[in-house]
C-alpha positions in Angstrom: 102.1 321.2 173.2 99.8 323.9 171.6 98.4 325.0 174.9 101.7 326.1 176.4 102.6 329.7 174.6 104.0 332.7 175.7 102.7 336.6 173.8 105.4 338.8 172.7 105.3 342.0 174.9 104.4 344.2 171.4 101.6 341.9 170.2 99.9 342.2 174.1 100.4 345.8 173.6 98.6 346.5 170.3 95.9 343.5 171.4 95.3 345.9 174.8 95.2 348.7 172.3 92.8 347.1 170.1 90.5 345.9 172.1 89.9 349.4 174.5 90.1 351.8 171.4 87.0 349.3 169.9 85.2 349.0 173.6 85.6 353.7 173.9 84.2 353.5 170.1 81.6 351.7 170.8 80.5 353.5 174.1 81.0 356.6 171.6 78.5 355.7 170.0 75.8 354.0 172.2 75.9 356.7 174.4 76.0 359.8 172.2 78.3 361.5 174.5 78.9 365.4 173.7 82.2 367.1 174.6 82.3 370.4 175.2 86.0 370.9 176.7 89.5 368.8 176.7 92.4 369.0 178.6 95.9 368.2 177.3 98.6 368.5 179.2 96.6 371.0 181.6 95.4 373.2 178.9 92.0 373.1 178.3 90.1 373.7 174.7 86.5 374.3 174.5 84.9 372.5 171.6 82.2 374.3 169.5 80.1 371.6 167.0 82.9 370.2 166.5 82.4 366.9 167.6 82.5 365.1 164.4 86.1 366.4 163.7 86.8 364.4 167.4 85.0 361.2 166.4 86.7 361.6 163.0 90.1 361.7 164.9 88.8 358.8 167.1 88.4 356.7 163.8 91.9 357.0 162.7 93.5 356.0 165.7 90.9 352.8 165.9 91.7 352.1 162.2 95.5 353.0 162.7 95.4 350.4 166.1 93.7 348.0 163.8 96.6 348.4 161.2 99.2 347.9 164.0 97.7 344.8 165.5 97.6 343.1 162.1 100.5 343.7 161.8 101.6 341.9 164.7 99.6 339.1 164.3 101.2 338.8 160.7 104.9 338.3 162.2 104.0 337.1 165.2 100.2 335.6 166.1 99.3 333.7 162.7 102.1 331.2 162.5 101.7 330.3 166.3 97.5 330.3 165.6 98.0 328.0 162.5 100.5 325.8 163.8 98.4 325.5 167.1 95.2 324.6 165.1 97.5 322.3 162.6 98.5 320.2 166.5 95.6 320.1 167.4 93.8 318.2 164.4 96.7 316.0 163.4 95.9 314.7 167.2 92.4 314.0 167.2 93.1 312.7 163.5 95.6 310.2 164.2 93.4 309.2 167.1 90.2 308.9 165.0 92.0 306.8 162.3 93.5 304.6 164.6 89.9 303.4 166.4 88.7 303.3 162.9 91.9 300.9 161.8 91.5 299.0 165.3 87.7 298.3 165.1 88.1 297.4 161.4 91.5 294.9 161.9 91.4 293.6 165.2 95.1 292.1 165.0 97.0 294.8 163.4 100.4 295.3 164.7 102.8 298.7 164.3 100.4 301.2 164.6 102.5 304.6 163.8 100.2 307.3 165.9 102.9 309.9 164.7 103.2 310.1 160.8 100.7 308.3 159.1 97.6 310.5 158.6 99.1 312.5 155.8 100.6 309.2 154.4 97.3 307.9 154.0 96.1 310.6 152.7 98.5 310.8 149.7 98.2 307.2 149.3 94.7 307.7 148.3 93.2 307.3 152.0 94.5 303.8 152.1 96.5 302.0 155.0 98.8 299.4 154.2 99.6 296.9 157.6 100.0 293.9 158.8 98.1 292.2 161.2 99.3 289.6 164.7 97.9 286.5 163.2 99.9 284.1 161.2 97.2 283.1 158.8 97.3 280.1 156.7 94.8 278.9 154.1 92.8 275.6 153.5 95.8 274.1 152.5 98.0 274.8 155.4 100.0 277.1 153.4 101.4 280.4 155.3 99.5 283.1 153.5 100.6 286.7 153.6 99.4 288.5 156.5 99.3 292.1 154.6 96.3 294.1 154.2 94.3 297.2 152.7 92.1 298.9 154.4 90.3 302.3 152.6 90.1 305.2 154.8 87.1 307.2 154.8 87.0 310.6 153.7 84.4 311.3 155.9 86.5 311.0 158.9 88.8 313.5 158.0 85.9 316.3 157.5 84.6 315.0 160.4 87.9 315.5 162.5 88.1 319.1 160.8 84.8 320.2 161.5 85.2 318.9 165.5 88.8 320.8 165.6 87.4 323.8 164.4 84.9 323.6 167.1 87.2 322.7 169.9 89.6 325.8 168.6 86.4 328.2 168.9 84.5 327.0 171.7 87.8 325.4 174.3 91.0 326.2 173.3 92.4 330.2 174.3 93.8 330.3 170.9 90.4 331.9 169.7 90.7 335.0 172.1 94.1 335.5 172.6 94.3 336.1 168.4 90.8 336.5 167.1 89.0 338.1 168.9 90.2 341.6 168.6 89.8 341.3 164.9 86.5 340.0 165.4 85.3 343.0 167.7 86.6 345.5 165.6 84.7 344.3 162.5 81.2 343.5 164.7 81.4 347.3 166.3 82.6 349.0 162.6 79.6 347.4 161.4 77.6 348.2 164.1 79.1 352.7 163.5 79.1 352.2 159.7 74.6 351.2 159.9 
């Protein structure tokens, strides 16, 4: 479901471009390199103290790469990176609240795995069900076998906080969309002090 995803061609492109204009700033900068002579084309040009002018050109097309890949995530990589994360926690919701309804009501019947976590939620976290058991009272008259059982808040943090931590730490998602972003700010903090 969210694991199977194809990357548009152009979002790959400016991700690769990203990610290996931030890794030559960065080994810019840790190793202090001085250049002396470039060749374009086959014609060379001999650099006198001007090496700041160079990093300064360096720095727009990292910033202009930057500007290109957000781009692309925009149109094409948040949708897919919210609706992937949005899967994934409706999942392990819908699983958490229906332990939590099974241990609570052991004879409920029609559990919906598929549409009711947001129904309880705007319900006020309650879950209206019935039970199995025909239930009668002292009297041996058919009661109604309905029920209301409150739904914790607590679980629904508790299932955000765990989807979060599966997103960072085991689904691709993280990588394939974040991480460029997140190198780029680490290493232009890193040149900026």
């Amino acid at each position: 479901m969210f694991e199977n995803y194809s990357m548009n061609d152009g979002f790959l492109r400016q991700r690769r471009n990203l990610i290996i204009s931030s890794i030559f700033v960065f080994f810019i900068h840790f190793t202090t390199i001085e250049i002396d002579k470039v060749s374009v084309f086959g014609i060379s040009f001999d650099i006198i103290k001007k090496s700041n002018d160079l990093l300064y050109g360096l720095y727009l097309f990292w910033i202009y790469f930057m500007i290109r890949y957000m781009q692309y995530f925009y149109d094409y990589g948040f949708h897919r990176f919210i609706g992937q994360y949005s899967d994934l926690y409706k999942k392990n919701l819908q699983k958490r609240i229906n332990k939590y309804i099974c241990i609570k009501v052991p004879n409920v019947e029609g559990l919906n795995i598929n549409s009711y976590s947001e129904t309880i939620k705007r319900q006020g976290y309650k879950y209206y069900g019935k039970t199995n058991q025909c239930l009668s009272n002292e009297y041996g008259e058919k009661i109604n076998n309905e029920f209301e059982l409150e739904i914790p808040k607590f679980i629904y943090r508790i299932e955000k906080l765990k989807t979060i931590l599966e997103v960072i730490f085991l689904k691709s998602m993280t990588t394939d969309f974040i991480l460029p972003i997140l190198l780029f700010l680490g290493i232009g903090i890193y040149v900026i002090g």
